[in-house]
C-alpha positions in Angstrom: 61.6 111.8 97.8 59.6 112.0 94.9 61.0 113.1 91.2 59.3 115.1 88.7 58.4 112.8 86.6 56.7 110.7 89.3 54.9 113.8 89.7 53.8 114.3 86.4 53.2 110.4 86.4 50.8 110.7 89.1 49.4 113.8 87.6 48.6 112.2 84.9 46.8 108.8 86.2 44.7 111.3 88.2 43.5 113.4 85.3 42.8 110.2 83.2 40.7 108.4 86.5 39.1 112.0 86.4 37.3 112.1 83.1 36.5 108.3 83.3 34.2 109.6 85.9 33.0 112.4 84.2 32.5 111.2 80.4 30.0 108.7 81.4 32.1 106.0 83.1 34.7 106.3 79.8 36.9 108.5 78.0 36.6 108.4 74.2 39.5 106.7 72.2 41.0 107.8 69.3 39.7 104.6 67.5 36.1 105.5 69.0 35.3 103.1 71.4 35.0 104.0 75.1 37.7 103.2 77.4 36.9 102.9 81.4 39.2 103.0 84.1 40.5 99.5 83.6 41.5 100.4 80.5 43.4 103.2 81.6 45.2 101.1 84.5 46.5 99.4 82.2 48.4 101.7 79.7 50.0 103.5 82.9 51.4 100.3 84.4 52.4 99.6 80.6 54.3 102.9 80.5 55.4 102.7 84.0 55.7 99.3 85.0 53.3 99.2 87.7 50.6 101.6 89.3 49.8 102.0 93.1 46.0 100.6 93.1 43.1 100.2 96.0 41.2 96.8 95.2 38.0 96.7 96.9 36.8 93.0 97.5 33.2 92.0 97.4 32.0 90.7 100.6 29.1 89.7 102.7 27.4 92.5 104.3 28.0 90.3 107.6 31.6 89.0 106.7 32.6 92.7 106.3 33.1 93.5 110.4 34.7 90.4 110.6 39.1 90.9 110.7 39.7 86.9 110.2 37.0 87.0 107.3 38.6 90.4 105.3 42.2 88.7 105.8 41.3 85.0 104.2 39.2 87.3 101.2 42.6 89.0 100.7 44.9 85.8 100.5 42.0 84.4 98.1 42.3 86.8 95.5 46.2 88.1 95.9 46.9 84.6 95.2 44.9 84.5 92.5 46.1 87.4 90.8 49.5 87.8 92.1 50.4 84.1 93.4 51.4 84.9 96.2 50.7 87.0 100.1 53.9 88.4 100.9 54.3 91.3 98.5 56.6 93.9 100.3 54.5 96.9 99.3 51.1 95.4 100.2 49.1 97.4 102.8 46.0 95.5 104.2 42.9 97.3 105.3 41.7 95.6 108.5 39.1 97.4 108.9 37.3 97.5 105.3 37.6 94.3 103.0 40.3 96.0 100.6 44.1 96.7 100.0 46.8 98.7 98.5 49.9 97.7 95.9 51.9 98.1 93.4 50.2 96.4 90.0 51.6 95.4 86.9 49.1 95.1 83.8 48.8 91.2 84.0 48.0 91.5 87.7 45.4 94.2 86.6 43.8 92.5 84.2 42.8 89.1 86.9 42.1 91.3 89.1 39.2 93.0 86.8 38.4 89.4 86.2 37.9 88.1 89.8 34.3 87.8 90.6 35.8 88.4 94.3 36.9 92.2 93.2 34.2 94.9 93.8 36.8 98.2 92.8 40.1 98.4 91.2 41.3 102.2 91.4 44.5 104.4 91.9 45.6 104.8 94.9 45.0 108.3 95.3 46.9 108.0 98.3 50.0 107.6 96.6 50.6 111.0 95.4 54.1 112.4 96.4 53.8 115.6 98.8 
């Protein structure tokens, strides 16, 4: 049962991912400079604690078919970032070399910074009904 102010939460994220994709990859910032959607990530899991994200890995072209390969990608970089496999909110795509969590800034940040990770976006997904 989501609260309002998830909603508004969620709201929110989405209309900020929105014009990072319409302003030319970056919303302005009040100091000038551009801010992109990493950028972003990171003030709502600052506000919030944590943000629901998709990371995309980057993968061979043949590796990508291949359940056994997509699984050891995942441990490689949720280790990496996170430190661990086990996360209780994790959802693994089996069938496309990516997965789902809850992220908090650090975790964002080395995740931006793995050469491993193609896409780090909100889960639109998450959005209460």
């Amino acid at each position: 049962m989501a609260t309002s102010t998830t909603r508004r939460h969620v709201l929110a994220l989405a209309a900020a991912i929105l014009a990072t994709t319409t302003i030319g990859g970056g919303a302005m910032a009040a100091d000038g400079g551009v801010r992109g959607p990493k950028d972003i990530l990171i003030r709502e899991a600052q506000r919030w604690g944590t943000v629901r994200i998709i990371v995309i890995l980057r993968m061979a072209e043949a590796d990508k078919t291949d359940e056994a390969k997509i699984r050891s990608a995942q441990d490689a970089v949720l280790m990496r970032a996170f430190g661990r496999t086990d996360m209780p909110d994790l959802r693994r795509h089996t069938l496309i070399p990516s997965f789902a969590l809850d992220a908090k800034p650090d975790e964002i940040e080395r995740l931006f910074a793995d050469p491993d990770v193609a896409i780090v976006q909100v889960d639109g997904m998450a959005a209460p009904n």
